[in-house]
BAFI-3210 file (N, C-alpha, C; in Angstrom, 3 decimals, decimal comma, padded with zeros to 6 digits):
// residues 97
n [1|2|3|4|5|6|7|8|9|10|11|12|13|14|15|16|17|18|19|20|21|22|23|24|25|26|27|28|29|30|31|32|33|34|35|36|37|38|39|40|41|42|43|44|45|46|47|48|49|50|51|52|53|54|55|56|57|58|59|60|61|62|63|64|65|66|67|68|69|70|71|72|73|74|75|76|77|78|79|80|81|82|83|84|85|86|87|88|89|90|91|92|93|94|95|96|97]
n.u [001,709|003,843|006,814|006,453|009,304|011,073|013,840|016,478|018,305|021,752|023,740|026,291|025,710|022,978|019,738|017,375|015,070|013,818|014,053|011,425|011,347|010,035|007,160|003,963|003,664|003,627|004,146|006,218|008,413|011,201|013,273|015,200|017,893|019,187|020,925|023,158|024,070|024,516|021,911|021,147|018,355|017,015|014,783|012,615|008,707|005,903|003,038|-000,778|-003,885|-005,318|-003,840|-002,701|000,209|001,434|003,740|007,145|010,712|014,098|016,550|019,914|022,628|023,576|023,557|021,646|019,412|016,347|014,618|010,823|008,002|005,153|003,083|000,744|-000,190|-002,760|-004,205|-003,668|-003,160|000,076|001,986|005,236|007,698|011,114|012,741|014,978|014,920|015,754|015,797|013,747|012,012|010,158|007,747|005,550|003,607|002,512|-000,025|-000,666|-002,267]
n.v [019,486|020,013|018,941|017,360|017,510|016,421|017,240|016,261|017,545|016,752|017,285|018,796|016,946|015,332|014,552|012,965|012,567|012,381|015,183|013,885|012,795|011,681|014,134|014,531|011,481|008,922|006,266|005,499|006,145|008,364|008,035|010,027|010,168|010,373|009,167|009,731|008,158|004,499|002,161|-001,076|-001,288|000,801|002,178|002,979|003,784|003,630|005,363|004,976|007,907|006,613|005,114|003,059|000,750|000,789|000,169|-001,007|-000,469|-001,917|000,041|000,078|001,553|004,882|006,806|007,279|006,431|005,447|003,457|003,646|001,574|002,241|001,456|-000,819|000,599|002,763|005,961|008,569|010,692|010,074|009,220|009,306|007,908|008,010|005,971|005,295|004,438|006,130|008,958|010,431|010,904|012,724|012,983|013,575|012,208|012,239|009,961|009,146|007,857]
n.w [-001,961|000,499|002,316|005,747|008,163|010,542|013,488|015,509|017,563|019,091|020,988|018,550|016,750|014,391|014,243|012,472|009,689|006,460|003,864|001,816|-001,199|-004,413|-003,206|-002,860|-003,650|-006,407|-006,974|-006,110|-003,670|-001,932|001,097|002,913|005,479|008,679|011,215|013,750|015,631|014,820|015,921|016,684|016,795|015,480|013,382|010,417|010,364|008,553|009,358|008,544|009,075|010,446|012,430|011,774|011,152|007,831|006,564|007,398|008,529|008,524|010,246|008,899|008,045|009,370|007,953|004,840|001,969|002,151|-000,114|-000,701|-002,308|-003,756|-004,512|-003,926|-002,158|-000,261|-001,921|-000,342|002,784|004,697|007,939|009,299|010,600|012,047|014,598|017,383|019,913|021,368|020,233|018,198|015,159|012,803|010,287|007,103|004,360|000,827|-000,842|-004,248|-006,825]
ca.u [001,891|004,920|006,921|007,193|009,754|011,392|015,145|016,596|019,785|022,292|025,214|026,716|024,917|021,472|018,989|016,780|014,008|013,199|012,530|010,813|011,161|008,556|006,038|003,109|004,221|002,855|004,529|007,625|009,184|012,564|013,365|016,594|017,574|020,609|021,496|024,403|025,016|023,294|021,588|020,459|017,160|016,508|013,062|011,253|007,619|004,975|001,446|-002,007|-004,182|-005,896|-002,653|-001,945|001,291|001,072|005,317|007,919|011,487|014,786|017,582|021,177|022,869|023,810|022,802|020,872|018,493|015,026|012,991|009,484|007,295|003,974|001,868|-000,055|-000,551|-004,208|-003,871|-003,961|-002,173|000,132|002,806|006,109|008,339|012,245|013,158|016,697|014,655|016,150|015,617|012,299|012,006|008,874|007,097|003,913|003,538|000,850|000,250|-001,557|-002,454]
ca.v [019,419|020,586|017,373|018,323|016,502|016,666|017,021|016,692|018,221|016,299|018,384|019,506|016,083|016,012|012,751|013,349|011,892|013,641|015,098|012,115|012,508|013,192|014,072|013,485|010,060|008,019|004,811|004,975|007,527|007,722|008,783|010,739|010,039|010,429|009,115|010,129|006,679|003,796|001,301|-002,569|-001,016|002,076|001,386|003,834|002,880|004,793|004,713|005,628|008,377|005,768|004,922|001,231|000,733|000,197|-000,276|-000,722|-000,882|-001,562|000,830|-000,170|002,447|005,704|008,080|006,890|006,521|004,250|003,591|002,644|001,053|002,714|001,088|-001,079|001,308|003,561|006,842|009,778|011,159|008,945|009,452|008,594|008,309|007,176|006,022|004,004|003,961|007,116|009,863|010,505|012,402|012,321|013,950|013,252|012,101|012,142|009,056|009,145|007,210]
ca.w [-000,536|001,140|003,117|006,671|008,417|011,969|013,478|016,630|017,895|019,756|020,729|017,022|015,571|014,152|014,238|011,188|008,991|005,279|003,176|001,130|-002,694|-004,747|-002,190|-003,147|-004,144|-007,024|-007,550|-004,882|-002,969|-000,920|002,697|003,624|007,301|009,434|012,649|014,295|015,792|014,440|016,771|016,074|016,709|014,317|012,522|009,957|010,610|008,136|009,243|008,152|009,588|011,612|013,342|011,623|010,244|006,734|006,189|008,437|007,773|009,570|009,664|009,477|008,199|009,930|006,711|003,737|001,531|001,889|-001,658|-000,905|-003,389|-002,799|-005,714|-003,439|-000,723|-000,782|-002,042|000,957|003,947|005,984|008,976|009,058|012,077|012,286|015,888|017,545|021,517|022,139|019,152|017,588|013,724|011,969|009,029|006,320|002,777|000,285|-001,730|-005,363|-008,118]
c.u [003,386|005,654|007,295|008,106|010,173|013,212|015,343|017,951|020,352|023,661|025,336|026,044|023,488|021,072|017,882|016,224|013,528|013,941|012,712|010,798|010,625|007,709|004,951|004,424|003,468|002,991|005,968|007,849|010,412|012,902|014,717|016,318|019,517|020,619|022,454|025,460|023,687|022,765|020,927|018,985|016,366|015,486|012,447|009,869|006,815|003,265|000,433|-002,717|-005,290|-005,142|-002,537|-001,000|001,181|002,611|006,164|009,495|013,116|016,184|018,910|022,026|023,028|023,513|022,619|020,199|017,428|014,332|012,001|008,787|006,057|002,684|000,656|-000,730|-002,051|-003,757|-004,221|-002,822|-001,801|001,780|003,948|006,995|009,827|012,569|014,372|016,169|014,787|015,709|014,675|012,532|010,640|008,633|005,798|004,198|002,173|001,318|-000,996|-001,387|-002,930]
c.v [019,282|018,815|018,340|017,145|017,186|016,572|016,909|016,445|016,928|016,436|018,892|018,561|016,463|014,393|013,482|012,681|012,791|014,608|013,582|012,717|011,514|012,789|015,286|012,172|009,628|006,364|004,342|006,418|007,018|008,741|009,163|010,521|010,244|010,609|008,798|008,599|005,779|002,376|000,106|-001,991|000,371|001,665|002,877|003,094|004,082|003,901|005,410|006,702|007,640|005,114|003,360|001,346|000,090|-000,455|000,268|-001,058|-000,608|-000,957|000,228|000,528|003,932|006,910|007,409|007,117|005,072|004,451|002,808|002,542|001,243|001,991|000,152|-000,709|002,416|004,691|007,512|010,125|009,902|009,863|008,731|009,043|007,380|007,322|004,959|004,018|004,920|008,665|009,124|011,618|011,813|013,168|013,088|013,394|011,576|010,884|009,412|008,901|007,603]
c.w [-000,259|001,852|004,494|006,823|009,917|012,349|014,881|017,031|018,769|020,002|019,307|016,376|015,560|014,262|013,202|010,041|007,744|004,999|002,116|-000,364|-003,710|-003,946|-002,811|-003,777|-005,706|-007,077|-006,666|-004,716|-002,190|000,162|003,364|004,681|007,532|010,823|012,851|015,042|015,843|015,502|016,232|015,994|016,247|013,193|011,750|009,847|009,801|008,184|008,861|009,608|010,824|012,557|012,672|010,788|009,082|006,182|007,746|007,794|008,746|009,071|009,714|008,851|008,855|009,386|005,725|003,676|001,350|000,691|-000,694|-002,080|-003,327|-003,751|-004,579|-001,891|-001,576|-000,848|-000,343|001,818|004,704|006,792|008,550|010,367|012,059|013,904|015,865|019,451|021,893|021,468|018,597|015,845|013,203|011,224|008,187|005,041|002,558|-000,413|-002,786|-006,323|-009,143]
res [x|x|x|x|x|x|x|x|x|x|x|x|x|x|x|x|x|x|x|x|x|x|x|x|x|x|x|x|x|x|x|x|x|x|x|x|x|x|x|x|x|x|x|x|x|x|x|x|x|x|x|x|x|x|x|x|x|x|x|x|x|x|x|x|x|x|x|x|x|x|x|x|x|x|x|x|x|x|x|x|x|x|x|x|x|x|x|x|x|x|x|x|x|x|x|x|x]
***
């Protein structure tokens, strides 16, 4: 499975979530992002297909990289969404054990 992910323009900058390496997951994965200007309140939140957040995580950087630790998460499809209040990016990872 492919990672999608999402971007969104802002003049010449970009706001941007993914791709997630290795997707599928097994045992951790990590989440490229880049926002253009970073806000106290920039959050990647990844939730299940039933909408409950299973991880949340706060940004303070402006471009990096997030490891998650997926071992005690259930295998399957989940969501993932970086927001700062103002800019939205999202995309989907598999998890499997």
């Amino acid at each position: 499975m492919a990672i999608s992910a999402s971007e969104t323009k802002m003049g010449g900058l970009s706001f941007s979530a993914g791709p997630t390496y290795p997707n599928p997951a097994n045992t951790w994965t990590s989440f490229y992002y880049n926002i253009p200007t970073i806000s106290d309140n920039a959050t990647l939140r990844i939730i299940n297909l039933k909408g409950q957040a299973v991880a949340e995580f706060s940004v303070k950087k402006s471009t990096g990289q997030l490891l998650w630790d997926t071992r005690k998460i259930t295998p399957g499809l989940y969501l993932f969404s970086l927001t700062n209040g103002k800019y939205s990016a999202s995309g989907k990872i598999e998890i499997i054990h």
